[in-house]
N, C-alpha and C positions, 0 to 999 in steps of 0.2 A: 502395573507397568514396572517391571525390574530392568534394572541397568548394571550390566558390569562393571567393577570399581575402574577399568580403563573409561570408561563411558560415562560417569556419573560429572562428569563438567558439565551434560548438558541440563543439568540442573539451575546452572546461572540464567538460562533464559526465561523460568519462570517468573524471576523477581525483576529481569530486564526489561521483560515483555510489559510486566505490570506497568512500570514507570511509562514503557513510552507510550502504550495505549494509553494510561491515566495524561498522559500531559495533551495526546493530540486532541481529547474529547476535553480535559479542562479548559485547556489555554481559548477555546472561542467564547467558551463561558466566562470566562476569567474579564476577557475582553467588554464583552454585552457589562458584565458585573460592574466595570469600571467606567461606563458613560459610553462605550464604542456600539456600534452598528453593522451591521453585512461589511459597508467598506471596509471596515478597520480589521474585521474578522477575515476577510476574503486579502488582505494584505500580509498577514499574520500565516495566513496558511500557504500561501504565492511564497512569500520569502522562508517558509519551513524546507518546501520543496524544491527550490531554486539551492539552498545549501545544502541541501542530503546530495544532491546531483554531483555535487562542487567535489562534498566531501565524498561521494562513493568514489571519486576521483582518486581524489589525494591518498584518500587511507590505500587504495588499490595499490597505488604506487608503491607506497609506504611497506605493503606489507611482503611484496615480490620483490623489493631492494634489500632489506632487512630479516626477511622471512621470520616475523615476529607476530606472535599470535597472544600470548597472552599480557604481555606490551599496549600490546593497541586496547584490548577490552580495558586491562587498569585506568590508560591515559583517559580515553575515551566516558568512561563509565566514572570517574572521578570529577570529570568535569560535566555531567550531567547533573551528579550531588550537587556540584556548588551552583549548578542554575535552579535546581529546586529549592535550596536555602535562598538563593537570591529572589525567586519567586514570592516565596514565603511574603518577603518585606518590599514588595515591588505596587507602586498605586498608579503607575506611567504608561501610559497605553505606548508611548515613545522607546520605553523602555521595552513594551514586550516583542516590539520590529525584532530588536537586536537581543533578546533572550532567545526568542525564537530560533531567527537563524543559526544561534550556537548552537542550539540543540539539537537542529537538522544536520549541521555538519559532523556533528560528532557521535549521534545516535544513529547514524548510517555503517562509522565503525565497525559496529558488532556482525554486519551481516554475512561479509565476505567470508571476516574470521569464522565465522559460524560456517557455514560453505564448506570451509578449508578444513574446520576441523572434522567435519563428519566424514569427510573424505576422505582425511587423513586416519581417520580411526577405525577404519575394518576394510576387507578386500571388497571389490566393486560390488562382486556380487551381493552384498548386505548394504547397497548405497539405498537402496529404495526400503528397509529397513527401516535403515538410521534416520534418514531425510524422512520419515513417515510421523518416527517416536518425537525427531524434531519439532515437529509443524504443531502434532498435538500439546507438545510442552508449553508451546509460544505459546499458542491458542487459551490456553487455561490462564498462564498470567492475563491474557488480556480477558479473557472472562472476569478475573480476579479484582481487576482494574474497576471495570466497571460495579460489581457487588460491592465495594469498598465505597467506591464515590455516591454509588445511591444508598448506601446507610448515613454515611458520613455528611452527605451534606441535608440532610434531615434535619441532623442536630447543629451542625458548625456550618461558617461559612465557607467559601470554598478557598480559602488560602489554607489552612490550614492542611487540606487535600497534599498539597506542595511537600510538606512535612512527610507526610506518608510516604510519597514518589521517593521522597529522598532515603526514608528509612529501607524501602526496597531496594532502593538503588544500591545502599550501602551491603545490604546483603549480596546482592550479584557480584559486587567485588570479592566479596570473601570467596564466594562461590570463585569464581576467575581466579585465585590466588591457588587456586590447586590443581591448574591447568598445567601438564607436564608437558614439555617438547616431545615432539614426536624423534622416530629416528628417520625419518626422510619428511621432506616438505614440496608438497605442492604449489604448482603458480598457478596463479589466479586463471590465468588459461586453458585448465583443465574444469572450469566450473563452464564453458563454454562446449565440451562435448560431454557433459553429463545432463542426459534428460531430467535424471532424478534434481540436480542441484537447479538445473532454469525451473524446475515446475514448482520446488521451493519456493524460489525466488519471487515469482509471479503471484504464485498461493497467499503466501504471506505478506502481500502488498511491500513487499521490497521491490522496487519498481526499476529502480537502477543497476544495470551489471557491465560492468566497462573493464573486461577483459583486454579490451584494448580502445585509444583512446579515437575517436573516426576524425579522417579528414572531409574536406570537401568531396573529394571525389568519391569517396563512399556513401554518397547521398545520390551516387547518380541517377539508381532506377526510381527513385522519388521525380529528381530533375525531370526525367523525357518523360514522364505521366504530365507535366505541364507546359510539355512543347508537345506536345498531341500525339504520342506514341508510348507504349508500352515496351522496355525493353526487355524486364525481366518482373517474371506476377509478381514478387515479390514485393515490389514498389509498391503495388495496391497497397500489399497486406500492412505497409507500413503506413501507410496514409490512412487506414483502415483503424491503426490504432490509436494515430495522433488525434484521429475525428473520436473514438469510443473513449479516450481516456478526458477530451477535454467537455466533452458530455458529462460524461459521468460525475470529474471533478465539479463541473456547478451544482451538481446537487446535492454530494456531497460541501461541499462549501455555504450552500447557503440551507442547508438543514437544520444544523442547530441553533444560528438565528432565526430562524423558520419559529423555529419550535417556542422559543421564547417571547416571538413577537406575539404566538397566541398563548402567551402567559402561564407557560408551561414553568413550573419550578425543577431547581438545577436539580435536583432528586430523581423526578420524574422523566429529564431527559438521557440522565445518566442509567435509570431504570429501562429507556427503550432500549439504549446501548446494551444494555445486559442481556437483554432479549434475542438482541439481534445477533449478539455472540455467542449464546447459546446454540442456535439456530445453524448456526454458523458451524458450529462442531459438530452437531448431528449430521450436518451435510456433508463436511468431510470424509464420512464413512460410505455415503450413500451418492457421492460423483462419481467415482471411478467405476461404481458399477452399471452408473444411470451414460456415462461416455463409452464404457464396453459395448454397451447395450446398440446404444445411437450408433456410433462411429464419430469422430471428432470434428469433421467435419457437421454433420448431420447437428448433433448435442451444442456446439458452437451459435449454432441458426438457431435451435431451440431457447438458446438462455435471455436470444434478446428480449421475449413475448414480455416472462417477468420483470425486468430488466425498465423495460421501459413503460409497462406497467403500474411499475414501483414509484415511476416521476411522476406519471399522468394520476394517481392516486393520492398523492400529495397536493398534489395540485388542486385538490376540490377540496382538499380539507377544510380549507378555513369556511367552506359553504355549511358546515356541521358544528356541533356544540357538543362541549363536554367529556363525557366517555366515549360517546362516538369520535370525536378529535383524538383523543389518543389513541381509541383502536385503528383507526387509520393510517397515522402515524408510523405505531406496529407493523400495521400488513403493511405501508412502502417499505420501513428497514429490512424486513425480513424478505420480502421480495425481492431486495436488490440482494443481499447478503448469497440467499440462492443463487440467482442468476451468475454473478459474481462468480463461485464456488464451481459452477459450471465451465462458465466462460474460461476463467483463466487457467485452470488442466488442461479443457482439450483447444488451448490458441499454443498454449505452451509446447504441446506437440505439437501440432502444426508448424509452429515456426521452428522448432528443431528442425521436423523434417524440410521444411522447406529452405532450410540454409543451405548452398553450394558446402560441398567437402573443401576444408581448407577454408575458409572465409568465415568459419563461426564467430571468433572474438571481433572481428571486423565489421559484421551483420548485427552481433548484437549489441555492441556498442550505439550502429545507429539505432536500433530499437530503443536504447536507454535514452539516449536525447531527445527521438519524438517523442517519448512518452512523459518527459523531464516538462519540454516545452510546452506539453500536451496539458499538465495539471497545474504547469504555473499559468500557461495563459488561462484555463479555463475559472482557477479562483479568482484571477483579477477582474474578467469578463462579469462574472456573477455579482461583485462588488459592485461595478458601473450600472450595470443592467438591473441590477434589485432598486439600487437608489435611483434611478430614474423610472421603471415601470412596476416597480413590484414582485413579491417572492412570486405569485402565480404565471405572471409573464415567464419568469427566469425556467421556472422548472417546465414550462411548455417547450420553451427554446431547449432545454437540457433533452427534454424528449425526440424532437424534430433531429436535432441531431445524432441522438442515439438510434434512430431510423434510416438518416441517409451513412453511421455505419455501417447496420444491416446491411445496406443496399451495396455498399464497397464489398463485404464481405462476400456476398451472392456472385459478385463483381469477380473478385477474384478468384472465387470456384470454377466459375465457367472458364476462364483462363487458364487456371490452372488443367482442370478437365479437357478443353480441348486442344493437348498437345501443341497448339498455334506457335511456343515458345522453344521447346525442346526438339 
């Protein structure tokens, strides 16, 4: 993989990538480590995602007022270091509320910049290039992320991991310090009619894009979907996500305590994550041509099978022992990681195409708050629901609902298909 020496900034996201993969899969562990449970874990990850939201916000602002790209990675990326040094010497579950949310508000930073720079660094026609070599760059740091934590915590406990995060971190600054201005600059508003930068975005579970910030009234074709009318399909597709993201987020959120409750050690959980992200890159190569194939629609309906699968298989785990527990384990990460890989390319077109001309940054803004509200309600949900019925209750519910997604999405095809709207 060669880069042009214009190009070679995007080298910072490997050692970026590392850090924030390394910290979302540490910090529940970190948590369980220090006396916490589902709740404390499922608040931890609610309030991660509640400030990346805040701050996809803020930095957006920040970076269309100022038009400053390699600014915001320093500030940003500087103050991740000092929450991994803080980490290091941190025994406060109280404390990790509020490490957290820094971290979400400010490790959101990088992604817009990232957007803006690749966009800004060759003509369009090389955007699905760039945004390509991008995604596999992340993809490796977080591969990286997790190889690191399963050797390392073999031997050490896992603060010391913190040390690591920071010593990469400190790399991607340097990296970032040889980001040159462009000679013209893009606004954030152009990441809203680039299919190649939404499918980024979505791919690489950047979940947030607030090309503009939504009022009430831009919530309206949600609104008349619950005063008993359809105004525009769209509505579904949005309610479609709020239901699949806040699914999904329970079992993501209640995974890794999952895994501990059946006395899985931090090695071995860190070891399924490496798995899952390997898997994860292979896939990468093999969506686009398995979404050719289907049609996006068609490959969309497909991904739920796995998908939900992935939860309903977890969910018998604890009825098994041993190796068999872990290889089950395996096949949900990897199931869902697929489906995932699936899913979110061909939604991501879909909801391109399906945005009205003129109303992209508008639309997608609301997409970013249901989807915002969608993973904070669903880690706090998973919190309440595991302490009072258990992980297998939780991940049944995560299933049911990743079902009556399905059923919006079906929902909204036949709408969309029979012209009723247009």
């Amino acid at each position: 993989m060669s880069l042009s020496q214009s190009k070679r900034w995007m080298w910072f996201l490997l050692p970026a990538n590392l850090t924030a993969q390394g910290l979302i899969t540490v910090l529940p562990l970190y948590v369980i480590f220090l006396g916490g449970y589902v709740g404390e874990v499922s608040i931890v990850i609610a309030l991660y995602y509640a400030a990346s939201a805040i701050g996809a916000i803020f930095w957006g602002k920040v970076i269309d007022r100022f038009h400053i790209r390699r600014g915001v990675l320093l500030i940003t990326l500087s103050v991740i270091f000092l929450c991994c040094i803080w980490l290091y010497s941190t025994k406060s579950i109280s404390l990790l509320f509020v490490i957290s949310s820094i971290i979400g508000f400010f490790t959101v930073g990088k992604n817009s910049v990232t957007q803006l720079l690749v966009m800004e660094s060759g003509p369009k026609n090389q955007w699905s290039w760039l945004f390509a070599r991008t995604s596999i760059i992340s993809t490796f740091g977080m591969l990286a992320a997790t190889i690191i934590g399963t050797i390392s915590s073999v031997y050490f406990s896992l603060a010391p991991y913190f040390l690591i995060c920071a010593a990469s971190t400190a790399i991607a600054i340097a990296f970032s310090t040889a980001i040159k201005g462009a000679k013209f600059h893009l606004e954030r508003s152009s990441i809203a009619h680039s299919i190649h930068g939404l499918r980024y975005s979505i791919s690489s579970f950047h979940f947030f894009v607030f090309p503009k910030i939504p009022e009430l009234y831009d919530f309206k074709h949600i609104i008349t979907i619950f005063k008993g009318k359809v105004s525009h399909e769209i509505g579904i597709l949005f309610v479609n996500t709020f239901v699949f993201y806040f699914g999904s987020n329970m079992y993501f959120t209640a995974f890794t305590p999952f895994l501990k409750n059946l006395n899985f050690s931090d090695s071995s959980v860190f070891l399924i994550y490496m798995i899952q992200t390997a898997v994860m890159i292979a896939i990468f190569f093999v969506a686009p041509r398995v979404i050719s194939k289907l049609g996006e629609e068609r490959a969309t309906s497909v991904a739920y099978g796995p998908r939900i699968a992935a939860v309903l298989v977890v969910s018998f785990t604890p009825l098994l022992f041993g190796v068999a527990n872990f290889a089950m384990a395996i096949v949900s990460a990897c199931l869902m990681v697929i489906a995932f890989s699936i899913y979110s390319t061909s939604t991501s077109v879909i909801l391109f195409k399906s945005i009205p001309q003129g109303f992209e940054g508008k639309y997608l803004g609301v997409n970013s708050s249901v989807t915002g509200v969608a993973v904070f309600g669903g880690a706090l949900v998973t919190g309440h629901l595991t302490n009072l019925l258990g992980y297998s209750f939780s991940f049944l519910v995560s299933a049911v609902i990743l079902a009556i997604s399905f059923v919006l999405f079906r929902t909204y095809l036949r709408y969309r298909l029979s012209n009723k709207i247009f």
